[in-house]
C-alpha positions as a Markdown table, in Angstrom:
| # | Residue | x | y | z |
|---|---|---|---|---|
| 1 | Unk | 109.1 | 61.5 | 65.0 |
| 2 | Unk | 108.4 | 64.5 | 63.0 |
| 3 | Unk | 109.0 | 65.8 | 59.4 |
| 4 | Unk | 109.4 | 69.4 | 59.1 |
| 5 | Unk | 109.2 | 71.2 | 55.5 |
| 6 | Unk | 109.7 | 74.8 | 55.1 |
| 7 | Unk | 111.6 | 77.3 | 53.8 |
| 8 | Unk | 115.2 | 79.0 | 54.6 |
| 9 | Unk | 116.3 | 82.1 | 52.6 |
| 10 | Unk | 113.4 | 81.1 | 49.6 |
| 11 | Unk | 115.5 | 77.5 | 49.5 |
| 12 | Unk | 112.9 | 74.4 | 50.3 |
| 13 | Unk | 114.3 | 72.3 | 52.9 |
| 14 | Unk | 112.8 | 69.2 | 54.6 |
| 15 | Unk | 113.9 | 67.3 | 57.9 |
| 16 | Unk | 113.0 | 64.6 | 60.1 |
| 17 | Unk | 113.2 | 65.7 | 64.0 |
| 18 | Unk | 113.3 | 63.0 | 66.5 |
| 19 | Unk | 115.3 | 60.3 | 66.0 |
| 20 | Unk | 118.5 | 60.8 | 63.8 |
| 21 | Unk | 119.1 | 58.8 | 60.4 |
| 22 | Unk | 122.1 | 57.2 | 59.0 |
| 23 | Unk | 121.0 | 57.3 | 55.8 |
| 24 | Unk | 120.2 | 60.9 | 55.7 |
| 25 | Unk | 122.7 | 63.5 | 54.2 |
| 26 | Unk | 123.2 | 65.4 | 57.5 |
| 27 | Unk | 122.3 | 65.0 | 61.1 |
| 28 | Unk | 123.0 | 67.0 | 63.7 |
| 29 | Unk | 121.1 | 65.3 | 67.2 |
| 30 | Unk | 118.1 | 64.3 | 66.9 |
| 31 | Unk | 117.8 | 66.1 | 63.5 |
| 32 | Unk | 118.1 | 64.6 | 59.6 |
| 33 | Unk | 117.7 | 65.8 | 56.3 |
| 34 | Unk | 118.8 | 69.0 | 54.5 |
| 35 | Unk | 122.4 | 69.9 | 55.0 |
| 36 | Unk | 121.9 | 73.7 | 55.1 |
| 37 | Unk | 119.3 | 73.4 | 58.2 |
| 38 | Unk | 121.4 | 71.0 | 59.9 |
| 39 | Unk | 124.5 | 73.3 | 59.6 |
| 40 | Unk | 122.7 | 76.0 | 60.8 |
| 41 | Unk | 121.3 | 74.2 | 64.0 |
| 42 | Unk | 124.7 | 72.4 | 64.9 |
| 43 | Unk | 126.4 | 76.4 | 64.6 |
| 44 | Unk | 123.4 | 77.8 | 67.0 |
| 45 | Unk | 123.2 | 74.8 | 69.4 |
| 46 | Unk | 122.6 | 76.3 | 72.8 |
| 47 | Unk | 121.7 | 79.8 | 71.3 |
| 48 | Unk | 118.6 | 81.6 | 72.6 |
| 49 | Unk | 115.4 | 81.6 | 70.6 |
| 50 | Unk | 112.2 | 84.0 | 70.6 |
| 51 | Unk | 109.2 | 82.2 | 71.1 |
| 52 | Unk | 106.3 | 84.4 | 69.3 |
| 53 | Unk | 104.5 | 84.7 | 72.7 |
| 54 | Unk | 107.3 | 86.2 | 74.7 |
| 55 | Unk | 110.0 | 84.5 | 76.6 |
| 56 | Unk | 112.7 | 83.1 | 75.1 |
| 57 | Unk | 113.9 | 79.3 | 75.4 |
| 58 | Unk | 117.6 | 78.1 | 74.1 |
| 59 | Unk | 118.4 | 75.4 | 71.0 |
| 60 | Unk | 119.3 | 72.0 | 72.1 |
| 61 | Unk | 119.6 | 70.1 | 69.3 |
| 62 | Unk | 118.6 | 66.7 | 71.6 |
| 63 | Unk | 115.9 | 67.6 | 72.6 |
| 64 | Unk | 112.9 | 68.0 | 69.4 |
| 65 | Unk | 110.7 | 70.4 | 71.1 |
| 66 | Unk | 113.6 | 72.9 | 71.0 |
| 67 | Unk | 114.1 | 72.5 | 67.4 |
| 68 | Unk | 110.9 | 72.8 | 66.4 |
| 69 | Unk | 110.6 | 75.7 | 68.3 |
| 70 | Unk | 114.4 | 77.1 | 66.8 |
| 71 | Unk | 112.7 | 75.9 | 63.3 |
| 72 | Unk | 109.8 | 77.9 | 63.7 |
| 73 | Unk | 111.6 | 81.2 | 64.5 |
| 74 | Unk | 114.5 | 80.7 | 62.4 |
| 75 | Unk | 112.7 | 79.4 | 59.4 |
| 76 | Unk | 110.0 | 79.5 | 57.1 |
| 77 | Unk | 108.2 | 76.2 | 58.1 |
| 78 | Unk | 105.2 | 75.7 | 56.0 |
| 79 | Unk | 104.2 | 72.1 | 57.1 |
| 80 | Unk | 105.0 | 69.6 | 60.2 |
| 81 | Unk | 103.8 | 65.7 | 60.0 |
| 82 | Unk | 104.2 | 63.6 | 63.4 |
| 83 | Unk | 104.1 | 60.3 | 62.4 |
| 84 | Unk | 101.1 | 59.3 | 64.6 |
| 85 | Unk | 98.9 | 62.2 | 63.4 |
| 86 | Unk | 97.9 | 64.2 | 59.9 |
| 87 | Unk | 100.3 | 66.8 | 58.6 |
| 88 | Unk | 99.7 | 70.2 | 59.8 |
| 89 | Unk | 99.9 | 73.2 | 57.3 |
| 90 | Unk | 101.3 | 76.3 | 59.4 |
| 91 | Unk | 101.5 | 78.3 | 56.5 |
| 92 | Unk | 99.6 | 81.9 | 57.0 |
């Protein structure tokens, strides 16, 4: 499982991808946390998504590789902590 923390419109957000949560305030798949992100993925579910190298893949909001990827071009993510590993700070 991952925690995602970024940004979305200069609002902080925060969610866990992986595995949903009952006690979160939204889920949408395998998505939890922050109501606005998870709104946002349930509307684009299945839309296409630019990956920053070329090609282009498609939201699935099952599947967490997808929605990190719809994340990271959809939002400003700033940091990404899998729970086996140190967090990661994407930030530029």
């Amino acid at each position: 499982m991952m925690t995602v923390h970024g940004y979305v419109n200069g609002v902080a957000y925060g969610v866990t991808v992986g595995v949903p949560r009952d006690e979160a305030a939204d889920t949408v798949g395998v998505v939890s946390g922050s109501p606005g992100v998870c709104s946002m993925l349930r509307i684009r579910d299945g839309e296409p998504i630019d990956l920053p190298h070329g090609g282009t893949s498609h939201l699935d909001v099952e599947n967490p590789e997808r929605v990190l990827e719809a994340l990271t071009a959809w939002t400003e993510v700033v940091r990404v902590t899998d729970s086996d590993q140190p967090a990661q700070d994407v930030s530029g």
